[in-house]
DSSP file (Angstrom, degrees, kcal/mol; ACC not computed):
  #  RESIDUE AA STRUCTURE BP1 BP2  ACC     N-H-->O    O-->H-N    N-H-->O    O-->H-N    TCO  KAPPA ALPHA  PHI   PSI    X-CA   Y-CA   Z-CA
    1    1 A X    >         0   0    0      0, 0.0     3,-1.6     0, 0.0    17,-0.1   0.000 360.0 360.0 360.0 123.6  106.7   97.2  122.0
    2    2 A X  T 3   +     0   0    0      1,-0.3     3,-0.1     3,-0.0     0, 0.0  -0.169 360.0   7.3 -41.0 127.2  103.9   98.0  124.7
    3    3 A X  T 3  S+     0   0    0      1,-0.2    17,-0.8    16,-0.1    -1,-0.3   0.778 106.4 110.6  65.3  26.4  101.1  100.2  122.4
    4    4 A X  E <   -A   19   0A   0     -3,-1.6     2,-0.4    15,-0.2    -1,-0.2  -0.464  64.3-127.5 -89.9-170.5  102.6   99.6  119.3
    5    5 A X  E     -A   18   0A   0     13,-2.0    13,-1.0    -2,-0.2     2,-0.6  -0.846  17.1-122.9-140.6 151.0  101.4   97.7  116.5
    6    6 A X  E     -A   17   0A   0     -2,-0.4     2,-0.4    11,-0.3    11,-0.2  -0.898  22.5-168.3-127.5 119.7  103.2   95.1  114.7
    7    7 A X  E     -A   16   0A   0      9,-4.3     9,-3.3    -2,-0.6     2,-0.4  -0.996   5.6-166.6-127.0 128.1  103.7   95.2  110.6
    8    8 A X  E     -A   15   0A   0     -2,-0.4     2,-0.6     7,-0.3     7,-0.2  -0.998  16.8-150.1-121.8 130.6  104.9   92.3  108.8
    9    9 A X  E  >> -A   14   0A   0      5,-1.5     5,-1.5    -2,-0.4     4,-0.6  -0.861  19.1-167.6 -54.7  90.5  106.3   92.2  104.9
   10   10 A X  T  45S+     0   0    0     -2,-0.6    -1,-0.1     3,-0.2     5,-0.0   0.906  83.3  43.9 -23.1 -65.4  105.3   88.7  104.1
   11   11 A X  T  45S+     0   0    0      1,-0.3    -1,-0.2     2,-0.1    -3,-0.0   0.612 116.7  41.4 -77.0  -7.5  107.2   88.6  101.2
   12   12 A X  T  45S-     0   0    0     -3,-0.3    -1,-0.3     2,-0.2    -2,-0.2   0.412 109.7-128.4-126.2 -24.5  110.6   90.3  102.5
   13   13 A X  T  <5 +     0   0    0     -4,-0.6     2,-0.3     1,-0.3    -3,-0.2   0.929  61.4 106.6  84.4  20.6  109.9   88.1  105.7
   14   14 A X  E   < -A    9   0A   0     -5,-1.5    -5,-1.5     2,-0.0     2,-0.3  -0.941  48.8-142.0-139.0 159.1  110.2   90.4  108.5
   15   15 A X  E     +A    8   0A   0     -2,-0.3     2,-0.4    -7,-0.2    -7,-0.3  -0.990  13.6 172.0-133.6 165.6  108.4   92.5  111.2
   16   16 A X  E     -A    7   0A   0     -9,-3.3    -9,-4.3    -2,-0.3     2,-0.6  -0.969  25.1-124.4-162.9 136.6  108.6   95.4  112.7
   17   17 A X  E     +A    6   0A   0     -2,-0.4   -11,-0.3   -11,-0.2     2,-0.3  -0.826  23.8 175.0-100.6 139.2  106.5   97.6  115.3
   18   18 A X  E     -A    5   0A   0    -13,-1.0   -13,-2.0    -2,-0.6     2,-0.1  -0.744  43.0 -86.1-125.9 160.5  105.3  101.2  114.6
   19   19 A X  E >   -A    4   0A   0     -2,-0.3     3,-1.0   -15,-0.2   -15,-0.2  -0.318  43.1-102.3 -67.5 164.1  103.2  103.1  117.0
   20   20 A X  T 3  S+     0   0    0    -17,-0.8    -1,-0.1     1,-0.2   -16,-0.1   0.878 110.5  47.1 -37.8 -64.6   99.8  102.8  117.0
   21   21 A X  T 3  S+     0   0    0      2,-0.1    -1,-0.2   -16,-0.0     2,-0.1   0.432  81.8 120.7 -80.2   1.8   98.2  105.9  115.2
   22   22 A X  S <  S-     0   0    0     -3,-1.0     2,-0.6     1,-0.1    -4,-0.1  -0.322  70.2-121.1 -82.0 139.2  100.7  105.6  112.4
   23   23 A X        -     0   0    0     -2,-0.1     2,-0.8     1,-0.0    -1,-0.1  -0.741  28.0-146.0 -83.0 113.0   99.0  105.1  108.8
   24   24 A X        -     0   0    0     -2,-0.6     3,-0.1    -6,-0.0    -1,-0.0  -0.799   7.4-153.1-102.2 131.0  100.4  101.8  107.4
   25   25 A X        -     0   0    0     -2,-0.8     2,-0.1     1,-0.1    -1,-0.0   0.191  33.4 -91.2 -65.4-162.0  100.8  101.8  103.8
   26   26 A X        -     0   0    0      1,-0.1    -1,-0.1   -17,-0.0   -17,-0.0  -0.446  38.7-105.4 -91.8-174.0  100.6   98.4  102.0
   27   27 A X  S    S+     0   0    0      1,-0.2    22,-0.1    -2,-0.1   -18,-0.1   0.896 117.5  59.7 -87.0 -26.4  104.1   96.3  101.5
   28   28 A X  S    S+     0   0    0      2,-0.1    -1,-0.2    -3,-0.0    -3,-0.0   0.790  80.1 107.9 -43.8 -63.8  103.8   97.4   97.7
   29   29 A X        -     0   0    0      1,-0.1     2,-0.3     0, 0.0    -4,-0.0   0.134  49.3-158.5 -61.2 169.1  103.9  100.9   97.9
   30   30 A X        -     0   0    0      2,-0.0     2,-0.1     0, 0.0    -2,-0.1  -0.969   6.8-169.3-145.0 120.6  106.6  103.2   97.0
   31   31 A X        -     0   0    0     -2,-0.3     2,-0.5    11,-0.0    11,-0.0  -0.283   5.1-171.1-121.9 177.8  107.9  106.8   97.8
   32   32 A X        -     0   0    0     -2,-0.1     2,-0.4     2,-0.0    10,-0.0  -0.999  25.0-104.8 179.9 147.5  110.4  109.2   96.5
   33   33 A X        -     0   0    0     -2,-0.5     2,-0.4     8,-0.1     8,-0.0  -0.734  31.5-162.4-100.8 132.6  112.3  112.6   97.0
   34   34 A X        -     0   0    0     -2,-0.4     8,-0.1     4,-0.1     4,-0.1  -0.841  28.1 -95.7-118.9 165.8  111.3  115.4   95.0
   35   35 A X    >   -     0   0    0     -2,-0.4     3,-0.9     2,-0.1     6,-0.1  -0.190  60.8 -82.2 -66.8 165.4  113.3  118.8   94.3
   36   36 A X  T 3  S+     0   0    0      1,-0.4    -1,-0.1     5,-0.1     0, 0.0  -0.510 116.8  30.2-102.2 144.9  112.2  121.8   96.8
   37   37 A X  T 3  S+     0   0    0      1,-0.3     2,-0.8     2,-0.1    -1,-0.4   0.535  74.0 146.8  97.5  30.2  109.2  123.6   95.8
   38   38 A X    X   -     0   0    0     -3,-0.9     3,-3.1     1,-0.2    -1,-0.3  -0.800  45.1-143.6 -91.3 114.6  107.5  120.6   94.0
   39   39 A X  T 3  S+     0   0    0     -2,-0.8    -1,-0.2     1,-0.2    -2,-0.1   0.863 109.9  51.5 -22.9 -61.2  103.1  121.1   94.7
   40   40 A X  T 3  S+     0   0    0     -3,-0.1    -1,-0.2     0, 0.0    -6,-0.0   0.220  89.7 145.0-118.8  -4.5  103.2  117.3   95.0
   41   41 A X    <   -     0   0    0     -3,-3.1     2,-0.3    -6,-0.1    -6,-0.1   0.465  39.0-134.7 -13.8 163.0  106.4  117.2   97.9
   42   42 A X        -     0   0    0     -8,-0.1     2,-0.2   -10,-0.0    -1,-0.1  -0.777  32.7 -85.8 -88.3 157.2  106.5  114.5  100.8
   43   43 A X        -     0   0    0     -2,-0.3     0, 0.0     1,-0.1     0, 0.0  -0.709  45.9-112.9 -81.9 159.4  107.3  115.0  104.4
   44   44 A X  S    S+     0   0    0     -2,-0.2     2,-0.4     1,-0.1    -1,-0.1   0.556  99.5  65.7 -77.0 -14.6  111.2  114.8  104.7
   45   45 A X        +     0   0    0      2,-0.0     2,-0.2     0, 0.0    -2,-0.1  -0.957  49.1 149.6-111.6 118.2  110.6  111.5  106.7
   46   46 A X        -     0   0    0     -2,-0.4     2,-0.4    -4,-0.0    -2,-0.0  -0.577  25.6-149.5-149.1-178.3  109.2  107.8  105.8
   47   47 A X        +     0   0    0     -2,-0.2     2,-0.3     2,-0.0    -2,-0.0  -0.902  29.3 147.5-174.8 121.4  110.3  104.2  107.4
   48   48 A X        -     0   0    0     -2,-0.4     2,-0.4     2,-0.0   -21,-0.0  -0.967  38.8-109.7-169.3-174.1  110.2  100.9  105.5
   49   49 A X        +     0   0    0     -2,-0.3     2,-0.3   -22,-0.1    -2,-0.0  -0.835  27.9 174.0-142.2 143.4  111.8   97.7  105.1
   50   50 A X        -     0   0    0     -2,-0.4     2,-0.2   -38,-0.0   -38,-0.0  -0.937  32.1-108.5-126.5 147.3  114.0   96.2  102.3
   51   51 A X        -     0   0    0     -2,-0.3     2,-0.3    14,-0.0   -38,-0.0  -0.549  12.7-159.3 -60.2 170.1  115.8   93.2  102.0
   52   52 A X    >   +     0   0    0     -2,-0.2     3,-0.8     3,-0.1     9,-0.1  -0.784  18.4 170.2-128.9  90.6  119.5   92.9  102.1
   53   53 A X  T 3  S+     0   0    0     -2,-0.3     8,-0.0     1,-0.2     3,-0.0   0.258  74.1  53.4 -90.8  13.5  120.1   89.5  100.4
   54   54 A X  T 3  S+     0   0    0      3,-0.1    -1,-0.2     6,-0.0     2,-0.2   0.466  77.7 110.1-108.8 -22.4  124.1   90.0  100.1
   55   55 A X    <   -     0   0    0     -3,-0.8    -3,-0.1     1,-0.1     3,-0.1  -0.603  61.6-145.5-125.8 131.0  125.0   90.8  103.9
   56   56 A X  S    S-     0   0    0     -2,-0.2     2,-0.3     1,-0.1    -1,-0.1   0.779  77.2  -5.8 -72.8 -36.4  126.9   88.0  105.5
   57   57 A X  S  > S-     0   0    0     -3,-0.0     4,-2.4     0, 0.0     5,-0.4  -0.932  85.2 -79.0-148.2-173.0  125.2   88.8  108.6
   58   58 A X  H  > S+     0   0    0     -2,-0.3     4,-1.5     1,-0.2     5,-0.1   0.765 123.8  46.8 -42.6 -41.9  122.8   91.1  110.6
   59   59 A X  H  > S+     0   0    0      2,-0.2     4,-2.4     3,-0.2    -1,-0.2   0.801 109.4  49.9 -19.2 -70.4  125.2   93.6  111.2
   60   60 A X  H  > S+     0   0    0     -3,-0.3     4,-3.1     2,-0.2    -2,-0.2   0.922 114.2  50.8 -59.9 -43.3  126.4   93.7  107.8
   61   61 A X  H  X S+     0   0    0     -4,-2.4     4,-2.5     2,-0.2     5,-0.4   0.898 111.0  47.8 -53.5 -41.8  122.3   94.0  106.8
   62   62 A X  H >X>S+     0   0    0     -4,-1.5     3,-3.8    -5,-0.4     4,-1.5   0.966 107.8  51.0 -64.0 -71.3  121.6   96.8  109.1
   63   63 A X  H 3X5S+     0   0    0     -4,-2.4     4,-1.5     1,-0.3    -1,-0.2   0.837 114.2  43.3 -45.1 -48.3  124.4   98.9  108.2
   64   64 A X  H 3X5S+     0   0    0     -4,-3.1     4,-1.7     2,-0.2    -1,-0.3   0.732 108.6  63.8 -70.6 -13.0  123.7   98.8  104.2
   65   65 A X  H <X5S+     0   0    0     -3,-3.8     4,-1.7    -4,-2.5     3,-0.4   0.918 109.9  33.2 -70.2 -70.4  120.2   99.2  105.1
   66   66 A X  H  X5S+     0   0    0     -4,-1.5     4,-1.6    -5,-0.4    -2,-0.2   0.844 108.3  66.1 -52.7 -14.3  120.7  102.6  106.5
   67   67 A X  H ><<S+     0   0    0     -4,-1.5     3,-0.8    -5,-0.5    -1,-0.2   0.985 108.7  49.4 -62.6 -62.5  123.6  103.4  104.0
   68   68 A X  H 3< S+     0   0    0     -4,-1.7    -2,-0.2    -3,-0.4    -1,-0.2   0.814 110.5  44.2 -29.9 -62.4  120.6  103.1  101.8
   69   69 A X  H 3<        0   0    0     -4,-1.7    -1,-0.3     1,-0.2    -2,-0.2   0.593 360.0 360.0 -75.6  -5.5  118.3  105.1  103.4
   70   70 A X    <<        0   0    0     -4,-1.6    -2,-0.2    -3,-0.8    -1,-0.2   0.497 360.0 360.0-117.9 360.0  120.1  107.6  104.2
């Protein structure tokens, strides 16, 4: 994607483009939803990459990925 940046997961074996000014975490890290009013919250929004090592084909991957995330 023109002015994006390209992140690749070594280990999960994919890549993916984010814009440019976006803070990329390492492949490692890990995030979590906390109950309303927690000091220590998140923003309500995050992006990352998983495998799907079951899903017969791309299709199949995508949809259980977002089933996931969402």
């Amino acid at each position: 994607m023109p002015g994006w940046k390209t992140v690749v997961n070594p280990q999960r074996g994919i890549a993916f483009d984010v814009p440019v000014d976006w803070a990329v975490k390492s492949s490692g890290w890990v995030t979590y939803v906390a109950e309303n009013g927690d000091p220590e919250e998140t923003p309500p929004a995050s992006v990352g990459s998983r495998a799907e090592p079951d899903a017969r084909d791309t299709a199949e991957a995508a949809r259980e990925s977002a089933r996931r995330w969402v």
